[in-house]
C-alpha positions in Angstrom: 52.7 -0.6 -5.9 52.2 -3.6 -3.5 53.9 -6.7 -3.6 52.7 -9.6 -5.1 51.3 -12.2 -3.3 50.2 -16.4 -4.0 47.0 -15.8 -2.5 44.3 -13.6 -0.6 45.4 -15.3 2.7 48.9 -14.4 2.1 48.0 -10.6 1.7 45.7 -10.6 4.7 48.4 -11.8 6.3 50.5 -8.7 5.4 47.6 -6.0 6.1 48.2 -7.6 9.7 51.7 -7.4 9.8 51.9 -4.2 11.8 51.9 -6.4 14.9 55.0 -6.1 16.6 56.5 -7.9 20.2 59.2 -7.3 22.3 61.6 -9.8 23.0 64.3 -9.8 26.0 66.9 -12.7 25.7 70.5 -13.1 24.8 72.1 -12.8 21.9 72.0 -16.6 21.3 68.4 -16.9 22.1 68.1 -13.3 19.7 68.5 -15.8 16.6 67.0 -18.9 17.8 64.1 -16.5 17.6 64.7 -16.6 13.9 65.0 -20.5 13.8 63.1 -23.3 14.3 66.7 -25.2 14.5 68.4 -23.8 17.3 68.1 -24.4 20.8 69.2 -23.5 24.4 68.6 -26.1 27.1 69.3 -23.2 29.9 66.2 -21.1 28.6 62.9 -22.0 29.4 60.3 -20.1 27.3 57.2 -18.2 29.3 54.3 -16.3 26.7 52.2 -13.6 28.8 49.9 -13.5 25.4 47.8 -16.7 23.7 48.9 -14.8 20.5 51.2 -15.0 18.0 51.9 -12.5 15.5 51.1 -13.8 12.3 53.2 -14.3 9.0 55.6 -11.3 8.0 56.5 -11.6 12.0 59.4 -13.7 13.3 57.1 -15.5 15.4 55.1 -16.7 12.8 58.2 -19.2 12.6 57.0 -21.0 15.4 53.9 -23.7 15.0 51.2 -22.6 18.0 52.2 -26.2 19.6 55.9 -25.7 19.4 58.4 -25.1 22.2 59.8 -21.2 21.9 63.1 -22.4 23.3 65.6 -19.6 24.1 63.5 -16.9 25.2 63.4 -15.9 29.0 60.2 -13.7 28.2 58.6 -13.2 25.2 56.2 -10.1 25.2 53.3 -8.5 23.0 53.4 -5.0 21.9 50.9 -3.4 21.0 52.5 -0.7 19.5 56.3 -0.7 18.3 56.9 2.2 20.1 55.6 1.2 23.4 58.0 -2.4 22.9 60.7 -0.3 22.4 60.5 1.8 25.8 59.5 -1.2 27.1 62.6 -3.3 26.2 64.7 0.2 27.4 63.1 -0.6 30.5 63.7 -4.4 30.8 67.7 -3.2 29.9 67.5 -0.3 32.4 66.8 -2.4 35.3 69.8 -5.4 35.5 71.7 -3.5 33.0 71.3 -6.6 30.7 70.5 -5.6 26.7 67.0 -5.6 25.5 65.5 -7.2 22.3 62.6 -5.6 20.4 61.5 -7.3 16.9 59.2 -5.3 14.5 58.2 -5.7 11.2 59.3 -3.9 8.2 58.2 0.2 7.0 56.0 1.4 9.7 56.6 -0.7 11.8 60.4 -0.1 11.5 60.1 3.9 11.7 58.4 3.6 14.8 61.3 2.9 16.8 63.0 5.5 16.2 62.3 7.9 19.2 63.3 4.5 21.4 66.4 4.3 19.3 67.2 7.8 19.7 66.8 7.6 23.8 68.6 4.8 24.0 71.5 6.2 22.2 71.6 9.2 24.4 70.9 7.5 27.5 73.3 4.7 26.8 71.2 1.7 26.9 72.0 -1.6 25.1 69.3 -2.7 22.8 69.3 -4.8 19.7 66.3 -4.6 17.8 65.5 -6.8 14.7 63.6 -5.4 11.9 61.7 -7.0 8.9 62.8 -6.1 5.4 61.4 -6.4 2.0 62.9 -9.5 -0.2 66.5 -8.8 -1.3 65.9 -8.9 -4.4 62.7 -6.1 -4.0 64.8 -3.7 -2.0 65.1 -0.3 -4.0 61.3 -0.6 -5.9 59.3 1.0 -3.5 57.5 -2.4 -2.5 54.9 -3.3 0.5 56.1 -2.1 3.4 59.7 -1.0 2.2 61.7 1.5 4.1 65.4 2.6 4.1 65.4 1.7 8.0 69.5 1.5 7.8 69.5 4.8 6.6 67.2 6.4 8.7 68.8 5.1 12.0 72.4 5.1 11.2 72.8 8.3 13.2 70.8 7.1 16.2 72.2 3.8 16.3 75.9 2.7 17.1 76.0 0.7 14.7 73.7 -1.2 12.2 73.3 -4.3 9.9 71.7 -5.1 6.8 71.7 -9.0 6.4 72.7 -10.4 2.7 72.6 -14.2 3.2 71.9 -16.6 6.2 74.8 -18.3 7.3 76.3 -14.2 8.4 73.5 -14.4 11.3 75.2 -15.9 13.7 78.0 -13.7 13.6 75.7 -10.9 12.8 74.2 -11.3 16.4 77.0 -11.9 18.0 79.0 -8.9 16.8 75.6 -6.8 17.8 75.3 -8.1 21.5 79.2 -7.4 21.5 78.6 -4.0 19.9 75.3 -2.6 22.4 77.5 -4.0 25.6 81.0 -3.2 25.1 82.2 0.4 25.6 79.6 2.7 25.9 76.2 0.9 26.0 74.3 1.7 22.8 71.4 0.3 20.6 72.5 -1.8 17.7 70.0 -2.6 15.2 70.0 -5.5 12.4 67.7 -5.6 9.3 66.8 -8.8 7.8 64.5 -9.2 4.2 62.0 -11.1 4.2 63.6 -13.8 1.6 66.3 -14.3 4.4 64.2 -15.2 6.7 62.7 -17.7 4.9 65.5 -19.7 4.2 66.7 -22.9 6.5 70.4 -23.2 8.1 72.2 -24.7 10.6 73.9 -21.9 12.8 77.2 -21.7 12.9 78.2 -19.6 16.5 81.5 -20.3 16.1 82.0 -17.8 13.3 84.8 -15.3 14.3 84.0 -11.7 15.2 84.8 -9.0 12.5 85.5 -6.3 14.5 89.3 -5.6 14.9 88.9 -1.5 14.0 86.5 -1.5 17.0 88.3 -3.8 19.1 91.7 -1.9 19.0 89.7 1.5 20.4 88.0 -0.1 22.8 89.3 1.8 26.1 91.9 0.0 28.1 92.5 0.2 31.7 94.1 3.2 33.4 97.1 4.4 33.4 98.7 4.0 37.2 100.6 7.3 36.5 97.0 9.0 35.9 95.9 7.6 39.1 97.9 8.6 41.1 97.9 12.1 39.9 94.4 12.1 40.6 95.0 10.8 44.6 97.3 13.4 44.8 95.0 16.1 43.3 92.5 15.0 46.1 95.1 15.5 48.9 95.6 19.0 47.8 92.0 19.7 47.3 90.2 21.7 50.1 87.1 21.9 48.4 86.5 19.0 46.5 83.0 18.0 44.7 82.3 14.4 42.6 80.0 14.8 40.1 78.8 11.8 38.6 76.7 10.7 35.7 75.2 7.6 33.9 78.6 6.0 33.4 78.7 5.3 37.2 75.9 3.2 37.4 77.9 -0.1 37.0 80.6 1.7 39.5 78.1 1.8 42.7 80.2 -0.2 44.8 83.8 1.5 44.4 82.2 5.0 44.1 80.4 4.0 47.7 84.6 3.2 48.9 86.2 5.9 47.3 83.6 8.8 49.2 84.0 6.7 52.5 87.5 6.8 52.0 88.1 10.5 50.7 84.9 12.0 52.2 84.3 14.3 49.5 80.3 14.9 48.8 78.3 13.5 45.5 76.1 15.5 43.2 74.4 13.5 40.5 72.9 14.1 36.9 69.5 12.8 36.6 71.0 9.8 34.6 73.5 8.9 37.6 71.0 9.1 40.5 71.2 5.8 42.2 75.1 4.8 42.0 75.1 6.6 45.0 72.7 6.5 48.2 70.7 10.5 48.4 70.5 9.2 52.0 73.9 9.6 52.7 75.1 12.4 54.4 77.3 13.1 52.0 74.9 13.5 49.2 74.2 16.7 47.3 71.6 14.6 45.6 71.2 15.9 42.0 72.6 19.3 40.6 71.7 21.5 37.2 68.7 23.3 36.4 65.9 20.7 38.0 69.1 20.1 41.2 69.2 21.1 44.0 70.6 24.6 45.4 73.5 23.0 47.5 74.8 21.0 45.1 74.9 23.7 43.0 76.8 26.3 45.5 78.9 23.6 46.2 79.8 22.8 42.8 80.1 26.4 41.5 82.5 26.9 44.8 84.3 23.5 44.7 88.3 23.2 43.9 88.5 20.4 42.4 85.5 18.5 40.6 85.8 15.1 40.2 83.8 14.3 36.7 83.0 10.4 36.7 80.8 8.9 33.9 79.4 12.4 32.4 79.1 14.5 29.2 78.9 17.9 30.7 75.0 18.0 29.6 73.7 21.5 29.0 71.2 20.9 31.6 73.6 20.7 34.3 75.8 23.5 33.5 74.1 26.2 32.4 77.0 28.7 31.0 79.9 26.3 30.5 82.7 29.1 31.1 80.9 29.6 34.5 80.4 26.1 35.9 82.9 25.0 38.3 85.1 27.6 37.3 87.5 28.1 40.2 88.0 24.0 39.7 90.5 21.9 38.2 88.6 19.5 36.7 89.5 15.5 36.2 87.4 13.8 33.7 87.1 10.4 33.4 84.6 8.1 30.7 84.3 5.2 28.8 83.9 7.4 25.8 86.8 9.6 24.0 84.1 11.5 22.2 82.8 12.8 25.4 85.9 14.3 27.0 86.6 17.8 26.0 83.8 18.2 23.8 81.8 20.4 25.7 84.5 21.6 29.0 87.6 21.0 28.7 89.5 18.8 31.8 93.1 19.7 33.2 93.4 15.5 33.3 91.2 13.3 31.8 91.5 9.5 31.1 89.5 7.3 28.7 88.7 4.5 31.1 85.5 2.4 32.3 84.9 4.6 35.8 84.9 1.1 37.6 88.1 -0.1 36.5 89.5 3.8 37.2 87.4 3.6 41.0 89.2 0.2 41.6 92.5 1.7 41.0 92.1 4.8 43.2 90.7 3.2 46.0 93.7 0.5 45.6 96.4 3.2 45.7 94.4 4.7 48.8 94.6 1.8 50.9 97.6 0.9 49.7 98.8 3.9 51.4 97.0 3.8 54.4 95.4 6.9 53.4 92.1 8.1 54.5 91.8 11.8 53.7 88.5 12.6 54.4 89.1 16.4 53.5 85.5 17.4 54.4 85.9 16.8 57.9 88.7 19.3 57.3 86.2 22.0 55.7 82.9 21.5 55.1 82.3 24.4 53.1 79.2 22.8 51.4 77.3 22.4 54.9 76.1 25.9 55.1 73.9 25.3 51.3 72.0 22.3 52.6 
């Protein structure tokens, strides 16, 4: 049954609120979006469409002469699916998280295989959906679906707001969320009745997060570290294999190989942290890699896991990959190590923090071990 409506313009309205943008800012500008009351004097606003989306949208809550202060960019979809690759992209690229708004039901649902890429790709989104009016949540009205239910597994977390003054905290707590620890889409419904209301935004609200907070992974231990330097030095055969989590480490994984010398394979997700120029790339291994980074890998003493989940794709029949290696495995996320191989030393670290502390002990010691120049075993497979 559809919901009720003042007048004919007000349901035409509705029929027309399939159409859906794509919004990159931060998280302050994510709710000024919501607001015609906030502001951010840094922000200037730039709108690559003439249009507006018109009234069950959030940008039907700004006048077509008024200011859209706090947005960077403010862009059209024209499908909610294609905003929500496209905000994956816009986060992709300076590793800054992506904002996509869509309305409620259909518009909702068709995020999800964006939602569920992001999640396994590690990509920090916060999209904004449209809900029904709280008190019309649970009838079956225009436009209603369960969106919280449907992406709690594909999202890392996910919000259903139940009055106005919780949405500055609300979008702070999800910008903390998608950014902190493993990179992951957050999403954050809001009904329709919420919206509608006026307030004054309170950002100084504290963040309710202390569960999260005290798992967040700490630095590394220095007794791990070393262990690791000291596996190296008694390597011959060494491999690094490095995945998405290295992306943000491209600059101490470029100093650790120039100071150990040991050669780089890649998952798909991880090609870029380090140069395929290099001589000492393998460029990328697994099923789609290359043949000498797989020899090499499959031959190697000691691999060197960075930022990596052990995907399927890259190795095939775990109980055969790398198995003449010890294996050190280091990532963000506990979840990740020994789920699929298990390591002879792991640590639950951000790979930069855990690069930084290598290469520290390294120079500290004076140490450049370079063992490839000793044996370059993986030469022959290029």
């Amino acid at each position: 049954m559809g919901e009720t409506r003042d007048n004919d313009a007000d349901e035409e309205d509705e029929e027309k609120a399939s159409d859906s943008v794509t919004e990159k800012v931060d998280g302050k500008a994510a709710e000024n979006s919501l607001s015609q009351s906030s502001s951010n004097p840094k922000c200037t606003a730039t709108t690559i469409t003439p249009t507006i989306a018109p009234s069950h949208d959030f940008l039907s809550r700004y006048a077509l002469d008024e200011p859209r202060k706090g947005a960077n960019i403010l862009v059209e979809a024209l499908h909610e699916q294609g905003g929500v690759f496209a905000a994956e992209g816009y986060a992709r690229s300076p590793g800054l998280p992506g904002v996509y708004i869509a309305t409620s039901g259909l518009g909702a649902t068709n995020l999800v295989s964006g939602l569920a890429d992001d999640l396994l790709d590690s990509i920090p989104i916060v999209a904004i959906t449209g809900q029904v009016p709280r008190r019309m949540i649970g009838t079956d009205a225009f436009q209603e679906t369960p969106i919280i239910e449907v992406t709690r597994s594909i999202t890392k977390h996910n919000y259903l707001v139940l009055e106005v003054d919780d949405i500055p905290r609300i979008v702070s707590e999800a910008f903390f969320l998608a950014t902190s620890g493993r990179p992951d889409p957050v999403l954050i419904d809001i009904p329709k009745d919420i919206q509608q209301q006026l307030a004054v935004p309170n950002w100084n609200q504290p963040i309710r997060l202390s569960g999260y907070m005290s798992r967040l992974p700490k630095a590394p231990d220095e007794a791990h570290l070393e262990q690791i330097v000291r596996l190296v030095s008694e390597s011959k055969k060494p491999v690094l294999y490095v995945g998405g989590g290295c992306l943000n480490s491209s600059e101490e994984l470029r100093r650790f190989v120039e100071l150990s010398g040991i050669p780089v394979a890649s998952t798909l997700m991880g090609l870029g942290a380090f140069p395929t120029s290099d001589e000492l790339s393998l460029q990328m291994l697994g099923m789609h890699g290359t043949v000498y980074a797989n020899y090499a890998v499959d031959k190697s003493d000691l691999l060197l896991a960075f930022g990596v989940r052990f995907d399927d794709r890259v190795t095939g029949k775990l109980e055969a990959f790398a198995s003449k290696a010890k294996i050190v495995h280091i990532d963000i996320d506990s979840a990740q190590i020994g789920k699929n191989k298990q390591p002879h030393l792991s640590i639950c670290s951000d790979v930069k923090l855990a690069l930084k502390g290598i290469n520290r002990i390294l120079e500290s010691k004076g140490a450049k071990l370079n063992p490839m120049n000793k044996i370059p075993y993986w030469r022959p497979y290029r």
